[in-house]
DRENLUM-340196 format. One line per field, with one value per residue: residue number from 1; residue in three letters; x, y, z of N, C-alpha, C in turn. Coordinates in steps of 0.1 Angstrom, whole numbers. Layout:
% residues N
num: (NUM,...)
residuo: (ALA,...)
n_px: (X,...)
n_py: (Y,...)
n_pz: (Z,...)
ca_px: (X,...)
ca_py: (Y,...)
ca_pz: (Z,...)
c_px: (X,...)
c_py: (Y,...)
c_pz: (Z,...)
This chain:
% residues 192
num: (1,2,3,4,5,6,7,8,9,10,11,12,13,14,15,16,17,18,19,20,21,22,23,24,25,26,27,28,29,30,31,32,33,34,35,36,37,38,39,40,41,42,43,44,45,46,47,48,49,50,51,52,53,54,55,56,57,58,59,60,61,62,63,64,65,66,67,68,69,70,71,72,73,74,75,76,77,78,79,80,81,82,83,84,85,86,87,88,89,90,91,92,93,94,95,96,97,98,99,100,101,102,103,104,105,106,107,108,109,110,111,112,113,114,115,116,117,118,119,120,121,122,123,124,125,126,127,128,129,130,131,132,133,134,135,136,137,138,139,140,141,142,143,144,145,146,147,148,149,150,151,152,153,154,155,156,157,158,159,160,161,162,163,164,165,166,167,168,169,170,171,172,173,174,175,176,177,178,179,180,181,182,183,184,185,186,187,188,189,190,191,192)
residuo: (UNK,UNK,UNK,UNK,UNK,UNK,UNK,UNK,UNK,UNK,UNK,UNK,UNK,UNK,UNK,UNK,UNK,UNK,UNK,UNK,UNK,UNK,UNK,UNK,UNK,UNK,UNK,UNK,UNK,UNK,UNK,UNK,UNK,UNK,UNK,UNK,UNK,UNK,UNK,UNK,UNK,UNK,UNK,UNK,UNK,UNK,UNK,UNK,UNK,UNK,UNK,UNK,UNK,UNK,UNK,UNK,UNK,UNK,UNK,UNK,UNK,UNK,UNK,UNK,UNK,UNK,UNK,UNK,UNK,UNK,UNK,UNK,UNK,UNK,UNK,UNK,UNK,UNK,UNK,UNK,UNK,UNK,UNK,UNK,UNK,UNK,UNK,UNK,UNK,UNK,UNK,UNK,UNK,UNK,UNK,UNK,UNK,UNK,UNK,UNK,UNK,UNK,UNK,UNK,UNK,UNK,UNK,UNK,UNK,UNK,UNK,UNK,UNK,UNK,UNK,UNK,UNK,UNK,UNK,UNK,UNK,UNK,UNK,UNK,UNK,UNK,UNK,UNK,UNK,UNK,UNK,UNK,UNK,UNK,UNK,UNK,UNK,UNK,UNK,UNK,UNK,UNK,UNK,UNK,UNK,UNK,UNK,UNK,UNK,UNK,UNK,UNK,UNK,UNK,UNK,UNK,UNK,UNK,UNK,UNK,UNK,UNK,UNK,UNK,UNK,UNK,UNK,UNK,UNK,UNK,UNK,UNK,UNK,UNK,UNK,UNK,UNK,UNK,UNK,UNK,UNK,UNK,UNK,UNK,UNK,UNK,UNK,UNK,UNK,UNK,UNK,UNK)
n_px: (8,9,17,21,22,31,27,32,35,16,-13,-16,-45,-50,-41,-54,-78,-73,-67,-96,-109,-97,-109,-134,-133,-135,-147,-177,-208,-232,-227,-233,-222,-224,-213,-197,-179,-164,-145,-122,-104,-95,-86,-103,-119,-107,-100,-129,-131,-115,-125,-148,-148,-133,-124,-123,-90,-77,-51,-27,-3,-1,-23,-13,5,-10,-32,-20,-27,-31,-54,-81,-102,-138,-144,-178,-202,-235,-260,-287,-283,-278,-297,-319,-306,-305,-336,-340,-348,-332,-319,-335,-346,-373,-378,-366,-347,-326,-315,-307,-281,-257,-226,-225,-223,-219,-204,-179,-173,-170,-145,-128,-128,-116,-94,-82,-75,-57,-34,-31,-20,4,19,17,37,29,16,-10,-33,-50,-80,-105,-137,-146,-172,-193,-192,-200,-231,-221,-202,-216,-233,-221,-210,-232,-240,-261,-282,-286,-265,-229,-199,-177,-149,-121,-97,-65,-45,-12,21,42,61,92,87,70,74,49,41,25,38,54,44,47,43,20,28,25,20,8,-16,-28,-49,-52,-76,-88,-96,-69,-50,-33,-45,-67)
n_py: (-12,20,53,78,98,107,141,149,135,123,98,71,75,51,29,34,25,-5,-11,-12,-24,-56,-53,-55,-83,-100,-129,-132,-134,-159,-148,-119,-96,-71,-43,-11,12,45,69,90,116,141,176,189,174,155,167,176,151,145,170,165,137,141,159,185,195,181,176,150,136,107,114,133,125,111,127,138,119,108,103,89,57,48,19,6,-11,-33,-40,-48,-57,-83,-96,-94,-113,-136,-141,-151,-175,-195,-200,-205,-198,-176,-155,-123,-120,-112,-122,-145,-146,-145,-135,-110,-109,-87,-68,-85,-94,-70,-61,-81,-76,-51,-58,-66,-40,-28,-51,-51,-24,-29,-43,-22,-9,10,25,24,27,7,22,35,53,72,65,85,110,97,102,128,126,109,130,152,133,125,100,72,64,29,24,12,26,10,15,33,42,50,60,60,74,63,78,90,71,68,39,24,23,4,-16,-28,-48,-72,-100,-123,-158,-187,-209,-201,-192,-215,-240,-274,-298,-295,-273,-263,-265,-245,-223,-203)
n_pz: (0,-11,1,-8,-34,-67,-78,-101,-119,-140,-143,-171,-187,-207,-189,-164,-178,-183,-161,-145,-168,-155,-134,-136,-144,-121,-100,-90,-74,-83,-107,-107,-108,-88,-85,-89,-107,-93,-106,-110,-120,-125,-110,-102,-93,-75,-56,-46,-37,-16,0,7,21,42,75,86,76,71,74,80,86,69,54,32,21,6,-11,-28,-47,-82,-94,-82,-76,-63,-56,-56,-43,-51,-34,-43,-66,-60,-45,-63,-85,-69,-68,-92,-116,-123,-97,-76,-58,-46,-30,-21,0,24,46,36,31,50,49,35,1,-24,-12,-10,-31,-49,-34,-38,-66,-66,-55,-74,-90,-74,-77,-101,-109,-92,-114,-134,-126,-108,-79,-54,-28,-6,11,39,36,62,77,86,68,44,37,28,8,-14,-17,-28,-54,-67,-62,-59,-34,-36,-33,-22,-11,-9,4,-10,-42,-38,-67,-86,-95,-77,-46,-26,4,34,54,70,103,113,103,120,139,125,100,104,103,79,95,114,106,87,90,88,79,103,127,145,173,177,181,198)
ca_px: (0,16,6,28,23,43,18,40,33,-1,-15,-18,-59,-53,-35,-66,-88,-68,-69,-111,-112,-92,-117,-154,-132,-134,-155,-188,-217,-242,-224,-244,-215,-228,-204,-199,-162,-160,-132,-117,-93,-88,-74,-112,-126,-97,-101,-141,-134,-113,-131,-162,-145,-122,-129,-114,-83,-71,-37,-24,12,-2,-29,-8,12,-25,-40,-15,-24,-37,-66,-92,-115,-143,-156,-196,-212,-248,-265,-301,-281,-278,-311,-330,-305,-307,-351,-343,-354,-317,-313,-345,-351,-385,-377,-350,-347,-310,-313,-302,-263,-247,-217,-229,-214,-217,-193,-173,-174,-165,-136,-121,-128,-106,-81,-71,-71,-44,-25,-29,-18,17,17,17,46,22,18,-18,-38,-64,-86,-120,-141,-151,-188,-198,-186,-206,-239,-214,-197,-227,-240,-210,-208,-246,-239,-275,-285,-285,-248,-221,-190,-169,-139,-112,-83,-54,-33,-2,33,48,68,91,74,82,67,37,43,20,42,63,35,51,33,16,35,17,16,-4,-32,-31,-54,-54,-82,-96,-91,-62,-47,-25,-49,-83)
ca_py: (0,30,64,87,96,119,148,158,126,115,82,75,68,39,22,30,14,-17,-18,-16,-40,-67,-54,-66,-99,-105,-132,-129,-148,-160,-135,-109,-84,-61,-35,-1,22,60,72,105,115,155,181,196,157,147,178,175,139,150,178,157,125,144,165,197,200,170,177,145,132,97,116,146,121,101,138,139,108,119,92,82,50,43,5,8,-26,-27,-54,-51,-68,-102,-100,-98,-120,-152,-149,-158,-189,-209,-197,-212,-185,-171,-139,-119,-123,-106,-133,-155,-138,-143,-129,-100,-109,-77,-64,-95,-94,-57,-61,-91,-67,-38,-63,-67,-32,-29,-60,-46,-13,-32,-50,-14,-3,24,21,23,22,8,30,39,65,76,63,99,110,85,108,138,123,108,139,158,130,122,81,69,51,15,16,16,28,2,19,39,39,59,53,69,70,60,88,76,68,59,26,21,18,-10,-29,-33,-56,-82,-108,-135,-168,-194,-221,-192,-189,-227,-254,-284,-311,-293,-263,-266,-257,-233,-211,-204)
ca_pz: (0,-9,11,-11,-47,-73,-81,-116,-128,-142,-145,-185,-187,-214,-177,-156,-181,-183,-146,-145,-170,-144,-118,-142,-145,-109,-94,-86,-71,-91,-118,-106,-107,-82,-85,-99,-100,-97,-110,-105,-125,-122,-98,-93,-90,-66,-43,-38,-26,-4,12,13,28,57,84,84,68,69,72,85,78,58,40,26,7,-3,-14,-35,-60,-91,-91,-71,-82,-56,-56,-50,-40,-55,-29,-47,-78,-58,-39,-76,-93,-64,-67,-109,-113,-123,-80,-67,-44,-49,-27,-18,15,24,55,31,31,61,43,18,-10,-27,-2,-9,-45,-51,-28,-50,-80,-60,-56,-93,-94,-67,-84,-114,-108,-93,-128,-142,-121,-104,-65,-51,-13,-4,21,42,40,73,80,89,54,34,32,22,-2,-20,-22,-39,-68,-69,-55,-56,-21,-42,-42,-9,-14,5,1,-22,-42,-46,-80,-92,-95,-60,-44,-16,18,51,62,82,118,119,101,131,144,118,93,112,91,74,102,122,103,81,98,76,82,110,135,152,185,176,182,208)
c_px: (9,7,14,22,35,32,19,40,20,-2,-20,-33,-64,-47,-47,-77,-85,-73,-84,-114,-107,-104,-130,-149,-131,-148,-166,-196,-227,-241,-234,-236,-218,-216,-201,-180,-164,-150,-132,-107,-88,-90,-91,-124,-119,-103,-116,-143,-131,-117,-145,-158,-136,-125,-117,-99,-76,-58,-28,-11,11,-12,-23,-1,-5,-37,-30,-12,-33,-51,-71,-102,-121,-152,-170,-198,-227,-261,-277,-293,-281,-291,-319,-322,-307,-322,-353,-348,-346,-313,-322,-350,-363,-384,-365,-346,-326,-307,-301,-288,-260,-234,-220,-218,-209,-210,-178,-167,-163,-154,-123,-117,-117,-91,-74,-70,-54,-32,-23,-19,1,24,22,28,41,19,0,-26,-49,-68,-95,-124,-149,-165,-197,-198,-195,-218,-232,-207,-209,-235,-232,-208,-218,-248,-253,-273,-285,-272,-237,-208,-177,-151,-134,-93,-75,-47,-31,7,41,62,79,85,76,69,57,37,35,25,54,55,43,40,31,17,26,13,8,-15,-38,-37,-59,-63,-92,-90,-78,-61,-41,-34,-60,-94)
c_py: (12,46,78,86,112,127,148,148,115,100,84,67,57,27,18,22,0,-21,-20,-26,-58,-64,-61,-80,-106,-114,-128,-136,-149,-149,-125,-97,-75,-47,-21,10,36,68,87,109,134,163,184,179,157,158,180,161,140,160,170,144,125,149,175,199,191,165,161,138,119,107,128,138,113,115,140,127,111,112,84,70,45,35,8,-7,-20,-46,-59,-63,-82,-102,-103,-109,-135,-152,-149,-172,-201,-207,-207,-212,-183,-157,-131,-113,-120,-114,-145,-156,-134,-134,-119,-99,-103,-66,-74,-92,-81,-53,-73,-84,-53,-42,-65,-56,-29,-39,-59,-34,-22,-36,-36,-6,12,21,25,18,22,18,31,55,69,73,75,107,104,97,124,136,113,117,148,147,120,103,78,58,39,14,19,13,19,4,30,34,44,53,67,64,73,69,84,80,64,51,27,18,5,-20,-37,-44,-74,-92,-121,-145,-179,-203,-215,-195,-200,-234,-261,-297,-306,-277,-267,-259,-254,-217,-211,-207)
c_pz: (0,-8,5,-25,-52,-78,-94,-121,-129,-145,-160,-185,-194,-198,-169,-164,-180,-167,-136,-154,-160,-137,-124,-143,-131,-107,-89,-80,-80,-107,-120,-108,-103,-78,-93,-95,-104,-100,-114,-104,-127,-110,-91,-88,-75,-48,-38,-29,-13,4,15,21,42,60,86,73,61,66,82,78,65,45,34,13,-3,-8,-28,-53,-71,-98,-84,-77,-64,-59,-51,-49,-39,-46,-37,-62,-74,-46,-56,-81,-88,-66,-81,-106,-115,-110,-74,-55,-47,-44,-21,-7,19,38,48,33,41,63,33,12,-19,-22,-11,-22,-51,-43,-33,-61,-79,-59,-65,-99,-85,-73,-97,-117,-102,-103,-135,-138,-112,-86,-63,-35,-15,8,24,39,51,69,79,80,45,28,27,8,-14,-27,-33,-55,-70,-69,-50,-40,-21,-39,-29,-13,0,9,-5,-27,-48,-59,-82,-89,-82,-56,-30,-1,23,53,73,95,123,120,108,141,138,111,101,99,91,88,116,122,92,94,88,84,92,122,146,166,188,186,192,202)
């Protein structure tokens, strides 16, 4: 995840299409492709997301270098698309009972689809973070680039050309290694 970009150098928009095409090839359920990308690709785009998505000025040392990326795509998950598409009749649903989805998959889905833009975007030699938008935010930023109620923005994502950047203090936490978080056959008792 990189939290820096280079301002003076744009993303070439034949790149960002490549890298939304990867995201419609993403898995789906029921290939309902509930998903929609907003993409926001100039200075007066870039600058209403961020006054609609932060709180005051928003001067904080990670987002100064992530204000600075010269494209914004925000994944939407469209849940009504897999409530109508499981009560078709190759489902054998009859109603669309959101009980059904323990896991909302249109969450799930459109978070797969974000991923092959991020692994795409390393493919392209371009750097890219994922990120939230503050909860509290959601109905502001909706309103600034007219995000119908159908569609929840479960995310964003910076892209551009990676500037350099000091390391994440989290990642002094270290990566929890395979025989962590593998249980083969059954749960083990590595863990609680």
């Amino acid at each position: 995840m990189v939290r820096n970009y280079d301002a003076d150098r744009p993303v070439d928009p034949a790149t960002v299409e490549r890298l939304l095409g990867y995201a419609v090839h993403a898995p789906s359920a029921g290939f309902s492709q509930g998903w929609d990308f907003l993409v926001l690709d100039t200075a007066d785009e870039i600058n209403l997301f961020w006054s609609a998505t932060t709180v005051g000025d928003g001067a904080t040392s990670w987002l100064a270098g992530m204000r600075r990326a010269p494209v914004i795509i925000v994944p939407l998950s469209h849940r009504d698309a897999y409530l109508d598409r499981y009560a078709e009749p190759d489902k054998g649903w009859t109603d669309r009972d959101e009980a059904r989805w323990p896991v909302p998959y249109w969450h799930i889905d459109t978070g797969m689809a974000s991923l092959l833009i991020l692994l795409g975007a390393v493919d392209e030699g371009l750097g890219a973070c994922f990120f939230g938008i503050p909860p509290e935010r959601i109905d502001e930023f909706r309103t600034a680039f007219g995000v119908p109620a159908s569609r929840t923005p479960i995310g964003a994502i910076a892209l551009g050309h990676p500037a350099p950047d000091k390391r994440s203090p989290s990642l002094k936490r270290g990566r929890r290694d395979v025989g962590a978080v593998v249980h083969r056959g059954r749960w083990g008792d590595q863990l609680g």
